[in-house]
C-alpha positions as CSV (number, residue, x, y, z in Angstrom):
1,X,0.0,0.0,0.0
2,X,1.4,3.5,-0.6
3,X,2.0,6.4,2.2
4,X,1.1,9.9,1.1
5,X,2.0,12.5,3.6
6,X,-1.9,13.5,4.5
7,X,-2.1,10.0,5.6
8,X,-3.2,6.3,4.8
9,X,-4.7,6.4,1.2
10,X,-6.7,3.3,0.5
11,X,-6.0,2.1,-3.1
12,X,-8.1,0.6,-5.1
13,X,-10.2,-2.8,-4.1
14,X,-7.6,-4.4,-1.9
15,X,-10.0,-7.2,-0.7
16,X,-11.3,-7.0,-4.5
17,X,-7.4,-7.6,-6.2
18,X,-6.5,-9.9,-3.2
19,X,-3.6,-6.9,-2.3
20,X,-2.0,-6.6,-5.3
21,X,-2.2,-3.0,-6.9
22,X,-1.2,-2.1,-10.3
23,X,0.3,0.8,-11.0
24,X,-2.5,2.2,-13.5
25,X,-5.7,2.3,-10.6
26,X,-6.9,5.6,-9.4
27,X,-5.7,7.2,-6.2
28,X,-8.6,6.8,-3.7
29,X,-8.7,7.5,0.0
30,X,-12.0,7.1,1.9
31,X,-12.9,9.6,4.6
32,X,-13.9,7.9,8.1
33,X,-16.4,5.0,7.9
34,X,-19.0,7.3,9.8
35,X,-19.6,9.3,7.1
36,X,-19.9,6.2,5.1
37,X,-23.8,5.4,4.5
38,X,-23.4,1.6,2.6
39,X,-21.8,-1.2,3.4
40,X,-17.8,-1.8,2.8
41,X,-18.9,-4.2,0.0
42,X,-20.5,-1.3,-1.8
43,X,-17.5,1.2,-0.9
44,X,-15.1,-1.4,-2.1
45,X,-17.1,-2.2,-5.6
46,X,-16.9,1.5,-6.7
47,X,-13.4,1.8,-5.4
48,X,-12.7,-0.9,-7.6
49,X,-15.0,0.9,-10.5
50,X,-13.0,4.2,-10.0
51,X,-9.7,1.6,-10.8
52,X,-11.0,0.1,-13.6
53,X,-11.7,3.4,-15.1
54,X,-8.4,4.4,-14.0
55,X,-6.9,0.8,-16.2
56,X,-8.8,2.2,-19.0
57,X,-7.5,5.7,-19.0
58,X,-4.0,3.8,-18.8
59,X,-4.7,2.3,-21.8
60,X,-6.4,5.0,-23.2
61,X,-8.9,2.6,-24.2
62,X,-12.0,4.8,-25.4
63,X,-14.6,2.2,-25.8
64,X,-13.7,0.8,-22.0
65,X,-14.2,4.3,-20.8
66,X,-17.4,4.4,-22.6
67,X,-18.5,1.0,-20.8
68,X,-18.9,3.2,-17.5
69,X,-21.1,5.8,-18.3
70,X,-25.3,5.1,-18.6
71,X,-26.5,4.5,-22.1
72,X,-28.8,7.7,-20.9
73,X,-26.2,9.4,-19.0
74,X,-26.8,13.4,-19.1
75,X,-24.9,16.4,-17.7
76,X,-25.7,19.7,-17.2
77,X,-26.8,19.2,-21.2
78,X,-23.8,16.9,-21.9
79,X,-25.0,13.7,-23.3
80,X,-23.4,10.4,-22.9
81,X,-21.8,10.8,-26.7
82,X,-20.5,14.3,-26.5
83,X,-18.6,12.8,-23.2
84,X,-16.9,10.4,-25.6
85,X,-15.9,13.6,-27.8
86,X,-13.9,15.2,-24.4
87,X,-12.6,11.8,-23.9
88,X,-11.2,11.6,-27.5
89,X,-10.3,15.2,-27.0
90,X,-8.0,14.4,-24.0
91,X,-6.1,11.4,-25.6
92,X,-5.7,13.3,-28.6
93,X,-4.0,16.5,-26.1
94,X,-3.1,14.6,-23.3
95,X,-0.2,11.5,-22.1
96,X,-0.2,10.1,-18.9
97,X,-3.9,10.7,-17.8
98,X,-4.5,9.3,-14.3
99,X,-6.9,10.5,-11.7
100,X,-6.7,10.9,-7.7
101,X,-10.2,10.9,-5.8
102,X,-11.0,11.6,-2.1
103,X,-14.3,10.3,-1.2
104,X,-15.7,12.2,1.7
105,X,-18.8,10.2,2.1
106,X,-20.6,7.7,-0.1
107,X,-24.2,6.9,0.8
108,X,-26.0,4.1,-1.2
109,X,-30.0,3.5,-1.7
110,X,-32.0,1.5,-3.7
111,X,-29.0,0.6,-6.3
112,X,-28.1,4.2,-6.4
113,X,-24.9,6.2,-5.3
114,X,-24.5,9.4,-4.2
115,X,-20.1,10.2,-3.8
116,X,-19.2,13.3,-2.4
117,X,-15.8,13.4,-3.8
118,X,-12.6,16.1,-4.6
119,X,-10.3,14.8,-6.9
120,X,-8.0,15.6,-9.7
121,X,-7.1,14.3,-13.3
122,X,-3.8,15.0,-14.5
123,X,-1.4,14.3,-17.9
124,X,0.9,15.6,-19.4
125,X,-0.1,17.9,-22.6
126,X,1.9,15.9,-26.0
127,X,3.2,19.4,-26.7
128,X,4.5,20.0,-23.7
129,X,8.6,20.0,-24.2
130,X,9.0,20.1,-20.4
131,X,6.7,16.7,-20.2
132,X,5.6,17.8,-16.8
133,X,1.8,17.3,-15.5
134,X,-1.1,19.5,-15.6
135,X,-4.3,19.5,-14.0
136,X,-6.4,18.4,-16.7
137,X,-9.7,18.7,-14.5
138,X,-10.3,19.2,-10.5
139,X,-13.5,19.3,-8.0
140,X,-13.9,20.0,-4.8
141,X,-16.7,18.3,-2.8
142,X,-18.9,17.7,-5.7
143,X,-21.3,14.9,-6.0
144,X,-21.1,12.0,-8.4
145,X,-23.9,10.2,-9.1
146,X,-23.6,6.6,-9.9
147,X,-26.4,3.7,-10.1
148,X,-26.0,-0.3,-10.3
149,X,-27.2,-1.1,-14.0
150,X,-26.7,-5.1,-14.7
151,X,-24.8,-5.8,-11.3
152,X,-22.6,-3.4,-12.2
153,X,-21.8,0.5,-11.5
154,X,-22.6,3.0,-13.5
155,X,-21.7,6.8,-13.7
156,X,-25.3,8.8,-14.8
157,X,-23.9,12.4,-14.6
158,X,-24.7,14.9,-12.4
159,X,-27.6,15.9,-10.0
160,X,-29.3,17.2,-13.9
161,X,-29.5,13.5,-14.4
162,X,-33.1,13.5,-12.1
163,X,-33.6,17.1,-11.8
164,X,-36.2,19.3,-13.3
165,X,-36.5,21.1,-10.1
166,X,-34.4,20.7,-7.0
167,X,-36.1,17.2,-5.1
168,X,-35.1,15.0,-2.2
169,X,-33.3,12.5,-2.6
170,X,-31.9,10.1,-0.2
171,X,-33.5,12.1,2.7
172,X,-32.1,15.4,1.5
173,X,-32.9,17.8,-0.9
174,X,-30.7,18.0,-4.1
175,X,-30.2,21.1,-6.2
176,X,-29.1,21.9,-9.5
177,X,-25.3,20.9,-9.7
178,X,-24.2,24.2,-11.0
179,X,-20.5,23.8,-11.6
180,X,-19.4,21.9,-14.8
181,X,-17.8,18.3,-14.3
182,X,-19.3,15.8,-16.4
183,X,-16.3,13.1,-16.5
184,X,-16.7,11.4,-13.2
């Protein structure tokens, strides 16, 4: 497991990869199981979901990337096809894309996921002669909204994704998501 100096960070799915971490998974550290609402099953699945996304961007394998999103993902307008254009968009600009994500609480109902999550994704730009990283994308506390399609998570986009008007959801009311952060 790897040390940073704010502490512990839990890397992706060790009880799901049996220990072993590659190299390519996201950076994940979990905030304090009390502000976890679902079990450490759940917390572990998308852990490993965020890693597998993570593999993909590695590879910058489009059509994986593609497999985590809803067929009727929507975002503030964005659509699940014009996220594949900023996806092609960033391979075509960007090397080296990986992604580090603090989850400051995760509460589950019903099949659906609410993450409350600051994070970055970095690469390096291919023009770039000083081959250094860049932050390619950031957030701070936002929520991503994920739901269990097939067994499997799935990333539906932002709070947009239900909303015509603010609502309640999981015991609290949910307004418009106003900044913009459609890839996770």
């Amino acid at each position: 497991m790897k040390r940073f100096a704010a502490g512990i960070i839990t890397l992706v799915g060790l009880t799901v990869l049996g220990g072993q971490i590659p190299d390519a998974y996201a950076h994940v550290q979990l905030a304090p199981q009390d502000a976890m609402k679902a079990s450490r099953q759940d917390i572990d699945d998308i852990v490993a979901f965020y890693g597998k996304i993570e593999d993909a961007l590695a590879k910058k394998d489009l059509n994986a990337i593609m497999t985590f999103y809803t067929d009727d993902y929507f975002h503030q307008g964005i659509t699940k096809s014009q996220i594949r254009g900023l996806w092609e968009n960033l391979f075509g600009n960007f090397d080296s894309l990986n992604s580090t994500h603090v989850f400051n609480g995760v509460e589950i109902k019903e099949g659906e996921a609410i993450i409350t999550c600051t994070g970055t994704l970095l690469g390096i730009p291919k023009t770039a002669k000083d081959k250094k990283y860049v932050t390619v994308d950031k957030w701070v506390n936002m929520d991503h909204y994920l739901s269990k399609k097939g067994g499997s998570w799935r990333i539906v986009g932002g709070a947009s994704h239900w909303l015509i008007e603010p609502m309640v959801k999981h015991g609290k009311e949910i307004k418009y998501q106003v900044e913009f952060h459609p890839l996770f």
